[in-house]
Structure formats: structure tokens, C-alpha cells
N, CA, C and O atoms as a printed pandas DataFrame, in Angstrom:
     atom_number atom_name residue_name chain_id  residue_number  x_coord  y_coord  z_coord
0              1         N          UNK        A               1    6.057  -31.783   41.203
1              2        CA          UNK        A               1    6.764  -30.807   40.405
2              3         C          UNK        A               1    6.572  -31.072   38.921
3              4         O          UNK        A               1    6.689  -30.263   38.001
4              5         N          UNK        A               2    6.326  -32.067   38.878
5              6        CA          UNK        A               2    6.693  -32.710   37.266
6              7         C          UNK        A               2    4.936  -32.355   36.670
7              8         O          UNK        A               2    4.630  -31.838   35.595
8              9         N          UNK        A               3    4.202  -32.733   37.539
9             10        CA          UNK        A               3    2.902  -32.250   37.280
10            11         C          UNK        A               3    2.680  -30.401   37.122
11            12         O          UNK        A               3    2.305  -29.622   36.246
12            13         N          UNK        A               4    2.915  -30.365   37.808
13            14        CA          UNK        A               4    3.224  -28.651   37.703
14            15         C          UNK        A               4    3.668  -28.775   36.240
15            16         O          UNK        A               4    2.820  -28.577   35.371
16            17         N          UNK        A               5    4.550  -28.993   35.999
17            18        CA          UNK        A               5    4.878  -28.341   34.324
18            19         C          UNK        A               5    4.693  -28.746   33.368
19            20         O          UNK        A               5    5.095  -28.274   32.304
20            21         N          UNK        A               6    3.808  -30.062   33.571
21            22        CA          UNK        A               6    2.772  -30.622   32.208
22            23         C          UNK        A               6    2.030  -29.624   32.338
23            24         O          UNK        A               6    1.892  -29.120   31.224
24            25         N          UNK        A               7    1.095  -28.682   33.630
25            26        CA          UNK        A               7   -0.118  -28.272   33.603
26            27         C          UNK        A               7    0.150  -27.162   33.132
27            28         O          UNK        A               7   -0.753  -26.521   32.595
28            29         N          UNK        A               8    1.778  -26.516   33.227
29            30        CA          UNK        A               8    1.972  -25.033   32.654
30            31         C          UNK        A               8    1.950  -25.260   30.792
31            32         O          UNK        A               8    1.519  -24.446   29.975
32            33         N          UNK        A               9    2.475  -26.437   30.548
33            34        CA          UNK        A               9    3.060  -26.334   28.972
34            35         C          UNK        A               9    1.480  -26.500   28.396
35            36         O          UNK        A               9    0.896  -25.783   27.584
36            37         N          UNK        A              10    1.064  -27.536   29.008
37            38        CA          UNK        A              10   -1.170  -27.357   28.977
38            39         C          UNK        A              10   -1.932  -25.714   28.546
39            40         O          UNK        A              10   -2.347  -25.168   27.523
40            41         N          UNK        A              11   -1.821  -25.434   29.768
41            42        CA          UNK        A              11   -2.178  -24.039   29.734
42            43         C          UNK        A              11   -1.586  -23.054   28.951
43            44         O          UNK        A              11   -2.237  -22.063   28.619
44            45         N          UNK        A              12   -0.611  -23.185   28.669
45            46        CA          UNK        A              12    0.168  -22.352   27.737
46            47         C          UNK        A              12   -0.157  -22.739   26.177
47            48         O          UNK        A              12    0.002  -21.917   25.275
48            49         N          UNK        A              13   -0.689  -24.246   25.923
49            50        CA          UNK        A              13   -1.036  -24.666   24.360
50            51         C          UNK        A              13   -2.153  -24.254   24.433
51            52         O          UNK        A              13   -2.509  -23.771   23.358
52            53         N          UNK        A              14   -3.100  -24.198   25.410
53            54        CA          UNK        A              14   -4.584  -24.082   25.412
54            55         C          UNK        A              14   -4.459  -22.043   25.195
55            56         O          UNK        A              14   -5.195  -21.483   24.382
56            57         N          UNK        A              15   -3.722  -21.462   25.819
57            58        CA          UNK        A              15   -3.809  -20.428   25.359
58            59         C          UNK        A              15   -3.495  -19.609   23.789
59            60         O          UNK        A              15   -3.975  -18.788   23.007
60            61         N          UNK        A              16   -2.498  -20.376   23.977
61            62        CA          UNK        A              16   -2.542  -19.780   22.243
62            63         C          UNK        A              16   -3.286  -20.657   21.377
63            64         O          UNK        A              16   -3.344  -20.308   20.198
64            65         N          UNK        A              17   -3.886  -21.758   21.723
65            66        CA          UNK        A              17   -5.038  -22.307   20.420
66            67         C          UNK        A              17   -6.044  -21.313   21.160
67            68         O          UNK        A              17   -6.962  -21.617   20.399
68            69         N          UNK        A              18   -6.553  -20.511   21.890
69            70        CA          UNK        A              18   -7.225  -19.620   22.135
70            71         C          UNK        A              18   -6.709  -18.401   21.350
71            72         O          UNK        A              18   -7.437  -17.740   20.610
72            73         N          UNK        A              19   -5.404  -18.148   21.560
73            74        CA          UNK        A              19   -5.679  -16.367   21.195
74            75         C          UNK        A              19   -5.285  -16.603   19.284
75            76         O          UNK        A              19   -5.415  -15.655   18.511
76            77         N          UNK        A              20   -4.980  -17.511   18.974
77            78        CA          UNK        A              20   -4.183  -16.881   17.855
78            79         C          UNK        A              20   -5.513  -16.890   16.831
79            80         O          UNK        A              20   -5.458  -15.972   16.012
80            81         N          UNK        A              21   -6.976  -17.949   16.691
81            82        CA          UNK        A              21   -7.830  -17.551   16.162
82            83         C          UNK        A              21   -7.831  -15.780   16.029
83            84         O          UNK        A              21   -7.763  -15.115   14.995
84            85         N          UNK        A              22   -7.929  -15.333   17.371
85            86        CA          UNK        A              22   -8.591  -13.963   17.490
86            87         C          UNK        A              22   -7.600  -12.593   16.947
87            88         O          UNK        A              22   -8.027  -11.509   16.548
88            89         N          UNK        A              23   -6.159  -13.029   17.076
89            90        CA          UNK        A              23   -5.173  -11.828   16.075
90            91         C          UNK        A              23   -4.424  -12.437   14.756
91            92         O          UNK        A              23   -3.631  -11.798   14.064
92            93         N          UNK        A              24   -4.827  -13.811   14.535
93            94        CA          UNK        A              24   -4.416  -13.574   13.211
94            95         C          UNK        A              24   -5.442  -13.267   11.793
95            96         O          UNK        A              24   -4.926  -13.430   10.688
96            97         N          UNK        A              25   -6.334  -12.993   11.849
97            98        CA          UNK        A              25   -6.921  -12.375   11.213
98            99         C          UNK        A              25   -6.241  -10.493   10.889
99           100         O          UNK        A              25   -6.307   -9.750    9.909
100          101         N          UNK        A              26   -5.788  -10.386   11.925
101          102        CA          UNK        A              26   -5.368   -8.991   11.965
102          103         C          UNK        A              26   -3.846   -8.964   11.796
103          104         O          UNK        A              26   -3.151   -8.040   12.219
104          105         N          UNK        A              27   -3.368  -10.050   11.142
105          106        CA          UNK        A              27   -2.264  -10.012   10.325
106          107         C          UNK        A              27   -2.400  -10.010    8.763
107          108         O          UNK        A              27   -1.543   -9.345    8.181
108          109         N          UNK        A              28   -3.013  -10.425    8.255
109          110        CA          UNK        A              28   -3.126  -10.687    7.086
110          111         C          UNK        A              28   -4.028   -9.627    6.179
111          112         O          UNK        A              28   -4.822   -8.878    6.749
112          113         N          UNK        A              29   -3.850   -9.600    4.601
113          114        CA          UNK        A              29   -4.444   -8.788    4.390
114          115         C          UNK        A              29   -5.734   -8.768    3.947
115          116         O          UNK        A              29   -5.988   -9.972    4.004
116          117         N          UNK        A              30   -6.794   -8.208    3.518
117          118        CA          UNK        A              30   -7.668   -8.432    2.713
118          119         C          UNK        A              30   -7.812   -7.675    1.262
119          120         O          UNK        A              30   -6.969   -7.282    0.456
120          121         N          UNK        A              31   -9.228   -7.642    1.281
121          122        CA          UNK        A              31   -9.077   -7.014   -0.469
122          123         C          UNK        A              31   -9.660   -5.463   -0.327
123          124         O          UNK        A              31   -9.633   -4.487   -1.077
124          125         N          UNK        A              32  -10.213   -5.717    1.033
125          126        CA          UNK        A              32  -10.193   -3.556    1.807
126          127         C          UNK        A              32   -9.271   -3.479    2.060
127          128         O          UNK        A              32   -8.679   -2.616    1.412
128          129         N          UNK        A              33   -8.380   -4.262    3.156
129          130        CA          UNK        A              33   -8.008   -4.052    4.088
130          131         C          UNK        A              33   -6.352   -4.116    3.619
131          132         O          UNK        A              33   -6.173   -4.549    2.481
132          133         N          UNK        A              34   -5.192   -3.742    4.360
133          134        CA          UNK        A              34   -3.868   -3.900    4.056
134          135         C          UNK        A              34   -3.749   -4.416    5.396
135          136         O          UNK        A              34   -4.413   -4.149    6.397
136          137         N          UNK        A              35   -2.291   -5.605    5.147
137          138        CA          UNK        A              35   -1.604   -5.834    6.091
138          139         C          UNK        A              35   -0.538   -4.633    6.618
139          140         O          UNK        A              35   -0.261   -3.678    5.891
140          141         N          UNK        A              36   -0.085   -4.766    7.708
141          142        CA          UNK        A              36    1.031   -3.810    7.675
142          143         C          UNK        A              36    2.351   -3.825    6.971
143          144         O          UNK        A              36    3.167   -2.926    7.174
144          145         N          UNK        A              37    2.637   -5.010    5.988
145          146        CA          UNK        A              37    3.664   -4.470    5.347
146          147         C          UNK        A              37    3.269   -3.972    3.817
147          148         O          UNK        A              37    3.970   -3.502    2.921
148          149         N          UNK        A              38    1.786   -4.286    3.895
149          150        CA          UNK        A              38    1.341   -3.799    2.405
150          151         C          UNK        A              38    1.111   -2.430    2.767
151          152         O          UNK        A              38    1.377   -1.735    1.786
152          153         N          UNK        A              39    0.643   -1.564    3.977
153          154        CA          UNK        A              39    0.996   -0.366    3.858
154          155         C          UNK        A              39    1.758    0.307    3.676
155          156         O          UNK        A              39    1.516    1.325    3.029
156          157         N          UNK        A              40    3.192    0.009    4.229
157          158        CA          UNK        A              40    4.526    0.186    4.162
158          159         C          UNK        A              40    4.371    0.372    2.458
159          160         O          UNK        A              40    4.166    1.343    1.730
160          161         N          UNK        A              41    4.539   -0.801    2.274
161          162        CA          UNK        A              41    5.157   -0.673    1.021
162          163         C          UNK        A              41    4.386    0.300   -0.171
163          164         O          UNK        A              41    4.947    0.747   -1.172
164          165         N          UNK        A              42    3.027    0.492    0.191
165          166        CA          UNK        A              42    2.101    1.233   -0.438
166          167         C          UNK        A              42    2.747    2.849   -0.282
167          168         O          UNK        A              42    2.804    3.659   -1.208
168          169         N          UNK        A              43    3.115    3.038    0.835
169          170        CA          UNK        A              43    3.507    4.364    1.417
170          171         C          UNK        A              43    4.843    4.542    0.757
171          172         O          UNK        A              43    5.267    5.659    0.461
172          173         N          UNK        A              44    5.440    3.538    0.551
173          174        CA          UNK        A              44    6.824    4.013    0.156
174          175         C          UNK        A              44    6.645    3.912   -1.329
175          176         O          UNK        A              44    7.378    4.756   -1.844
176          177         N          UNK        A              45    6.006    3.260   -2.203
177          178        CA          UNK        A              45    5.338    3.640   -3.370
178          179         C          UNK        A              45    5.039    4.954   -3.741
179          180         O          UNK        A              45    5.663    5.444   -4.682
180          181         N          UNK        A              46    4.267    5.542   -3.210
181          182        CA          UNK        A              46    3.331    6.642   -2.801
182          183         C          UNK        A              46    4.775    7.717   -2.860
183          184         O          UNK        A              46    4.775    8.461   -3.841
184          185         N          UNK        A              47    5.598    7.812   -2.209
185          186        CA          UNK        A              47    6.261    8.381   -1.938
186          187         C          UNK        A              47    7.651    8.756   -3.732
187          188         O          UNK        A              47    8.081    9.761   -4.298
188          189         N          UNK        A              48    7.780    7.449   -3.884
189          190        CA          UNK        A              48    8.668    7.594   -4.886
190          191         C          UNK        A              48    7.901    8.064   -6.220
191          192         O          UNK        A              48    8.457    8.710   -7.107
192          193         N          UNK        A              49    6.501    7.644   -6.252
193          194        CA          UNK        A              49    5.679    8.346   -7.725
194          195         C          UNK        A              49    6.232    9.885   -7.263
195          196         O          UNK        A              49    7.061   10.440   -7.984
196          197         N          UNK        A              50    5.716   10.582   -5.976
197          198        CA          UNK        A              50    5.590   11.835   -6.065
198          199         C          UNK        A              50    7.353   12.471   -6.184
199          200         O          UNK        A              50    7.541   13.451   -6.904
200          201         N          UNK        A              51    8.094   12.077   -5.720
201          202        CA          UNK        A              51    9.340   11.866   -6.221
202          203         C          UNK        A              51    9.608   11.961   -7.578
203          204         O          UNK        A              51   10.340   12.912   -7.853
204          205         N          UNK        A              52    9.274   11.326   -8.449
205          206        CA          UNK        A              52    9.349   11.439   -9.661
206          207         C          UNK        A              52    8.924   12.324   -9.929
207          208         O          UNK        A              52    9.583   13.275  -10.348
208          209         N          UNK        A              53    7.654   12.327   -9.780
209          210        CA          UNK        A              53    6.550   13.663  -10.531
210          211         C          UNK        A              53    7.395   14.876  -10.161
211          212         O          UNK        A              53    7.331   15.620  -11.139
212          213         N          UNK        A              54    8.149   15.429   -9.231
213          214        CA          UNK        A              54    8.835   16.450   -9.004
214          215         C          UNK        A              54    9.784   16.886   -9.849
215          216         O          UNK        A              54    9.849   17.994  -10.381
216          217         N          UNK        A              55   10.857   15.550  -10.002
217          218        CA          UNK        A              55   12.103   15.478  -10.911
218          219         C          UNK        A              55   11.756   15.738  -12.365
219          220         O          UNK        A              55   12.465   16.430  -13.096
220          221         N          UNK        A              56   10.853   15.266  -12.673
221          222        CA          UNK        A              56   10.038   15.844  -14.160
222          223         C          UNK        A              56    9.471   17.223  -14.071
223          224         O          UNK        A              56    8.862   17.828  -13.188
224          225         N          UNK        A              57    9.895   17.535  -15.350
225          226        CA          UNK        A              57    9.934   19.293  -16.004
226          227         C          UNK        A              57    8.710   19.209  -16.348
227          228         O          UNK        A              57    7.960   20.061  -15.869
228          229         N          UNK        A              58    8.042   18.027  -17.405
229          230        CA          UNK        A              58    6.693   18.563  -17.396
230          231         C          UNK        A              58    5.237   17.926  -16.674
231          232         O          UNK        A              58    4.169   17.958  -17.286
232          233         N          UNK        A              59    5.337   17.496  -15.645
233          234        CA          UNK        A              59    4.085   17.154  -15.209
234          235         C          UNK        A              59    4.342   18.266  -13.454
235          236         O          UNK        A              59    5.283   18.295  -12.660
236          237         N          UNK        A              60    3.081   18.970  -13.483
237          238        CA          UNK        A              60    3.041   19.775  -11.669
238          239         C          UNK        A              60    2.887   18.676  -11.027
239          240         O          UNK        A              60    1.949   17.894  -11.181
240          241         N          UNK        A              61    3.895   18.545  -10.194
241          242        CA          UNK        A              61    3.489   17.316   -8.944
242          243         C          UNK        A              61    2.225   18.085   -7.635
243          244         O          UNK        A              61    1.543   17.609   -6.728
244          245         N          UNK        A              62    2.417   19.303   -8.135
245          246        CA          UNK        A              62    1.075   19.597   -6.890
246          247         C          UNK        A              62    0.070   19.501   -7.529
247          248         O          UNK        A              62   -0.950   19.632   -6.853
248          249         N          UNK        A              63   -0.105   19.281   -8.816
249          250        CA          UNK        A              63   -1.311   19.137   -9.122
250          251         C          UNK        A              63   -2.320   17.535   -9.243
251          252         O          UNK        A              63   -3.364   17.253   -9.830
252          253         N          UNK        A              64   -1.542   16.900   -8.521
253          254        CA          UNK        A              64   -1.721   15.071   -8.981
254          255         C          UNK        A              64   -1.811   14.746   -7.866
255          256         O          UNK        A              64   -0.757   14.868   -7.241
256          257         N          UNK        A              65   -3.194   14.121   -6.953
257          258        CA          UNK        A              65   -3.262   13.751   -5.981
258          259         C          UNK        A              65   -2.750   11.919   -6.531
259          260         O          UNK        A              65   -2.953   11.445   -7.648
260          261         N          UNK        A              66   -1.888   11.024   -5.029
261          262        CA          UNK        A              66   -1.748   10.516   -5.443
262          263         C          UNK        A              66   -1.921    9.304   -4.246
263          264         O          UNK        A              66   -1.665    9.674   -3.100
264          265         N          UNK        A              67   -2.335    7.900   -4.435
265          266        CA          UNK        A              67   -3.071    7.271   -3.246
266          267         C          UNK        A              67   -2.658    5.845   -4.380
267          268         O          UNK        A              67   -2.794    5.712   -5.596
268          269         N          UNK        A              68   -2.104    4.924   -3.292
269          270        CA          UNK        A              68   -1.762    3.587   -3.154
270          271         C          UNK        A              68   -2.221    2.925   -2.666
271          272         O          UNK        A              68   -2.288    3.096   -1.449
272          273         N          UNK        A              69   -2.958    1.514   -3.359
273          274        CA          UNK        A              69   -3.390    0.184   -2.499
274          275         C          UNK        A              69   -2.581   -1.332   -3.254
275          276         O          UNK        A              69   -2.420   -1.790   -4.385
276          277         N          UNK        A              70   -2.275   -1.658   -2.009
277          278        CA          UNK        A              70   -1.484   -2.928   -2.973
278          279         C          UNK        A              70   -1.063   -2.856   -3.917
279          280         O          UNK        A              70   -1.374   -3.713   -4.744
280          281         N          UNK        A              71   -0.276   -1.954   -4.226
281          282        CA          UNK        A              71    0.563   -1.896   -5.389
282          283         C          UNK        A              71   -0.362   -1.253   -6.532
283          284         O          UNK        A              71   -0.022   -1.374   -7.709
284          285         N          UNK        A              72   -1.188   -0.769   -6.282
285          286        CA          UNK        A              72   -2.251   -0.119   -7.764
286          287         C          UNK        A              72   -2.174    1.086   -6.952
287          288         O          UNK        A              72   -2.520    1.437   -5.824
288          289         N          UNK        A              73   -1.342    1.787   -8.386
289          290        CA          UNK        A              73   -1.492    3.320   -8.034
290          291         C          UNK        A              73   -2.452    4.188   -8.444
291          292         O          UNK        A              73   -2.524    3.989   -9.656
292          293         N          UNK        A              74   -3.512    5.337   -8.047
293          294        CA          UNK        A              74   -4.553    5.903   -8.587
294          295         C          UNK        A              74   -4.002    6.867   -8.718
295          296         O          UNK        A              74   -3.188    7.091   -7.823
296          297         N          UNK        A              75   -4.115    7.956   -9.861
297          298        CA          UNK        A              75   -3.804    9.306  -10.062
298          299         C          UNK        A              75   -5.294    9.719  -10.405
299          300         O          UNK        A              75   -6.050    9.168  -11.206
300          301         N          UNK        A              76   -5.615   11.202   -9.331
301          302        CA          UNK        A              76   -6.563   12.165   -9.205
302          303         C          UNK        A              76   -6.204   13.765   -9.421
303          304         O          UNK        A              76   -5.259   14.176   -8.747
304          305         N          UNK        A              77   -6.685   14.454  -10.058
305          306        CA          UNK        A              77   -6.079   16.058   -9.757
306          307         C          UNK        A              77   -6.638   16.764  -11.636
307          308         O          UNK        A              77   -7.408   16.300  -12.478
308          309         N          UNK        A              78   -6.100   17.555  -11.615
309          310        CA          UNK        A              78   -6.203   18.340  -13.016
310          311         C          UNK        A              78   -5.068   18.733  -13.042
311          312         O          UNK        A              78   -4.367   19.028  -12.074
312          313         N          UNK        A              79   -4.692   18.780  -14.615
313          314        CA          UNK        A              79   -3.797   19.060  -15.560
314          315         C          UNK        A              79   -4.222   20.343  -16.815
315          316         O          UNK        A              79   -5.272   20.808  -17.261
316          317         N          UNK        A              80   -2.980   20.527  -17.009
317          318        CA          UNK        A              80   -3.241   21.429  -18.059
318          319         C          UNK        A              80   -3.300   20.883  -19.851
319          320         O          UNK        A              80   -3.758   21.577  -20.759
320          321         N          UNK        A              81   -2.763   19.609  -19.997
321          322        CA          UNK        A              81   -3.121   18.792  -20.847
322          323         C          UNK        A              81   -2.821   17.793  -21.270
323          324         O          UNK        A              81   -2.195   17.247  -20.361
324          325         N          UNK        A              82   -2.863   17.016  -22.279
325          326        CA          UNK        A              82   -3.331   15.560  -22.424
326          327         C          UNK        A              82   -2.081   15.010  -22.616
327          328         O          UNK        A              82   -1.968   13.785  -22.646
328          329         N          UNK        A              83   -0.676   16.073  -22.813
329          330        CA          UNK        A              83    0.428   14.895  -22.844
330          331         C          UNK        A              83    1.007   15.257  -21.416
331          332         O          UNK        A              83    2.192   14.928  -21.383
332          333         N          UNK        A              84    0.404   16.063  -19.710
333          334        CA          UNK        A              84    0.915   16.068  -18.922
334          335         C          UNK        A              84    0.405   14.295  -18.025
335          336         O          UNK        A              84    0.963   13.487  -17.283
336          337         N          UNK        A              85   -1.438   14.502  -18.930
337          338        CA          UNK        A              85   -2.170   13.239  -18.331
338          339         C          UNK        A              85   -1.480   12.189  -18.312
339          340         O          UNK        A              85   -1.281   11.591  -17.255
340          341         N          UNK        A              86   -0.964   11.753  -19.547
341          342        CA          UNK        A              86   -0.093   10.790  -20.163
342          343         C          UNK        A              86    1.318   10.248  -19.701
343          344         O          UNK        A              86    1.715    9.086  -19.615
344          345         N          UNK        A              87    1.914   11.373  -19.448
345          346        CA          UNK        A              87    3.464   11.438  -18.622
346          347         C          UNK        A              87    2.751   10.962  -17.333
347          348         O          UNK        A              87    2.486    9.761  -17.279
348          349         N          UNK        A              88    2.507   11.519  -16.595
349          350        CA          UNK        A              88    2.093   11.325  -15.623
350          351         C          UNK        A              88    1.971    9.810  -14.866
351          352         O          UNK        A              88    2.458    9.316  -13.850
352          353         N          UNK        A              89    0.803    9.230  -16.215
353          354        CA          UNK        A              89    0.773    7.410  -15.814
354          355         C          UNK        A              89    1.878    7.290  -16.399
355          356         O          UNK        A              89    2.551    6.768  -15.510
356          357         N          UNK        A              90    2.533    7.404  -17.257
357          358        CA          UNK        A              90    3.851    6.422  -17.081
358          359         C          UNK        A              90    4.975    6.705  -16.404
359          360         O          UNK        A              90    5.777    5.781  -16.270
360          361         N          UNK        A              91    5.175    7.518  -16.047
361          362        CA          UNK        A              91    6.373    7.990  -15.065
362          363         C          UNK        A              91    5.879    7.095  -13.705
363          364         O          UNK        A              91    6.657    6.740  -12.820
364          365         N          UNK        A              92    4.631    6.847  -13.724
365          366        CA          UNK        A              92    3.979    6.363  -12.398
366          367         C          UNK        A              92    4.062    4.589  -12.264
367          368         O          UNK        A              92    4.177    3.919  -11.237
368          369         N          UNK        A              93    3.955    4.121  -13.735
369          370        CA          UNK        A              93    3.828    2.977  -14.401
370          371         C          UNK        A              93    5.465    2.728  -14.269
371          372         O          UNK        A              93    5.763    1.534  -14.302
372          373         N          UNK        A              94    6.406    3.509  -14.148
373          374        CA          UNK        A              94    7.727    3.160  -13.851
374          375         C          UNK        A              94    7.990    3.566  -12.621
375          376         O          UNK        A              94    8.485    4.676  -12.424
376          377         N          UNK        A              95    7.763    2.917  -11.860
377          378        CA          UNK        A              95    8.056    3.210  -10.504
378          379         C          UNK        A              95    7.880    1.586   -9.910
379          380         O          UNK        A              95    6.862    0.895   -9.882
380          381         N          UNK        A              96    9.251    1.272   -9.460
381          382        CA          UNK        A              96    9.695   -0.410   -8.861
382          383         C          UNK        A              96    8.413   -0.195   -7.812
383          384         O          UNK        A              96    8.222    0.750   -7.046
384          385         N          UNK        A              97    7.392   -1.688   -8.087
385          386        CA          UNK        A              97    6.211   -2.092   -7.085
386          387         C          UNK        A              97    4.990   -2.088   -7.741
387          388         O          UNK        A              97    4.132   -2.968   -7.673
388          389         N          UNK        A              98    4.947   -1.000   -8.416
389          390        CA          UNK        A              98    4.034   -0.764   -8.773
390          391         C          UNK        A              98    2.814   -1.417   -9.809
391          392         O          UNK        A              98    2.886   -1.028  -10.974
392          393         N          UNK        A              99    1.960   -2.153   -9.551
393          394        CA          UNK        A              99    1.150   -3.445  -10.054
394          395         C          UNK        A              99    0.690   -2.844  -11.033
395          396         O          UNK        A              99    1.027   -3.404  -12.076
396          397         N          UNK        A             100   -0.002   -1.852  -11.204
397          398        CA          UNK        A             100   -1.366   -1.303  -11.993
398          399         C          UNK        A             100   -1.555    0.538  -11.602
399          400         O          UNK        A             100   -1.566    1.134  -10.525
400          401         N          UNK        A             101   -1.700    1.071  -13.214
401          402        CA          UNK        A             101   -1.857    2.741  -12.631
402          403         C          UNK        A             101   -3.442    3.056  -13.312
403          404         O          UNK        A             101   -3.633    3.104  -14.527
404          405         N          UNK        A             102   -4.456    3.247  -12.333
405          406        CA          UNK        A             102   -5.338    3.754  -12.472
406          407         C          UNK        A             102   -5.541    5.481  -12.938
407          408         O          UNK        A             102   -5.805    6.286  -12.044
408          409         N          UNK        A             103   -5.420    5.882  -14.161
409          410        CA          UNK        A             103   -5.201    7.252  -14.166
410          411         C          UNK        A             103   -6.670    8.407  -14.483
411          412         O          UNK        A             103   -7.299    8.736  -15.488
412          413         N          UNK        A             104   -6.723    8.678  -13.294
413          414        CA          UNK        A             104   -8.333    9.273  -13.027
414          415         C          UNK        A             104   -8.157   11.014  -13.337
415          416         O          UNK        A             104   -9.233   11.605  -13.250
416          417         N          UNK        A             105   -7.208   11.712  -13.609
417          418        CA          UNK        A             105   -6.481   12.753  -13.693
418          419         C          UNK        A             105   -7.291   13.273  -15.149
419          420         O          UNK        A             105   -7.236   12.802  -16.285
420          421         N          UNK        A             106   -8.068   14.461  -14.591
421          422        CA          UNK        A             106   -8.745   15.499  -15.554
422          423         C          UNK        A             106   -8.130   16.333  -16.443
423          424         O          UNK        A             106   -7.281   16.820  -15.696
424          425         N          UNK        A             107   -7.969   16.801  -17.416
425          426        CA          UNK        A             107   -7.484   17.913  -18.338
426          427         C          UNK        A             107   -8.087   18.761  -18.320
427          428         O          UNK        A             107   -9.137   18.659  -18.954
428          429         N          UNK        A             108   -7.836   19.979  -17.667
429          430        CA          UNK        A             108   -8.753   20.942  -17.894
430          431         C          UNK        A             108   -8.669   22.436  -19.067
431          432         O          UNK        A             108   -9.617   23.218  -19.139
């Protein structure tokens, strides 16, 4: 009996020094890649810029595509001009998380 459950607690160490090589890689994040709470939190980022952009009188929030990675926010889209461009990154630049605002946003 006693052998029996050295050979289970055995088999049971030998399995996870087997599996955990193979899924922890797929915990963590990379510099493509997001973990799952860096998506989360990217998404809920994502969510409060466009939030803002709404509550503000002068920037169109439909006009501002808007996409999160690790905390660097990118703004894409056209505007009607250079102080909506402007509002825009900083209303975005104030938003709790937010690392870095890439502002790619055209004036047309």
C-alpha cells in the first residue's frame, strides 16, 4: 500500500515537470503577444478612452478608431482639425493605465 502511494505522488511530480514546460509559456506575456490579464486590462482601457471621447463636446468619438496593447494606446481615424487631433491624445493620455498614446489620427 505504502508503495502504491510513493508511485502515485512519483507519477503525479513526473507529470507536471512534464506538462507545465508545455502551458506555461501560454501564460505569460510577450512583446506580440498579451497575457490574459493584459487583454483585460487593454479592453477595459479601450473602453474608458472611448468613454471619454463621447463625454467630450469637441472631439467625434465615431470618428477615432481606437486599439490597445499593453497599456499603449493608438489613435487612428480623421478629424476635422488640429485642436480635435490634440484633445483627443490627451483626453486619451488621461485615462488611469494608460502607458503611452500613439496619435496616428489625420486632419482632414
Amino acid at each position: 500500500m505504502k508503495t502504491s502511494r510513493n508511485f502515485n505522488a512519483l507519477a503525479a511530480l513526473l507529470l507536471i515537470g512534464a506538462v507545465t514546460p508545455v502551458l506555461a509559456p501560454g501564460c505569460a506575456g510577450s512583446a506580440t503577444r498579451q497575457s490574459t490579464g493584459e487583454y483585460v486590462d487593454d479592453a477595459s482601457i479601450t473602453a474608458k478612452v472611448k468613454t471619454a471621447f463621447i463625454a467630450d463636446k469637441l472631439v467625434k468619438a465615431g470618428q477615432i478608431e481606437i486599439e490597445t496593447f499593453k497599456g499603449t494606446v493608438q489613435l487612428s481615424g480623421f478629424v476635422d482639425t488640429p485642436e480635435m487631433k490634440e484633445r483627443a491624445e490627451k483626453i486619451a493620455e488621461g485615462v488611469r493605465g494608460v502607458r503611452k498614446v500613439v496619435n496616428n489620427i489625420i486632419v482632414k
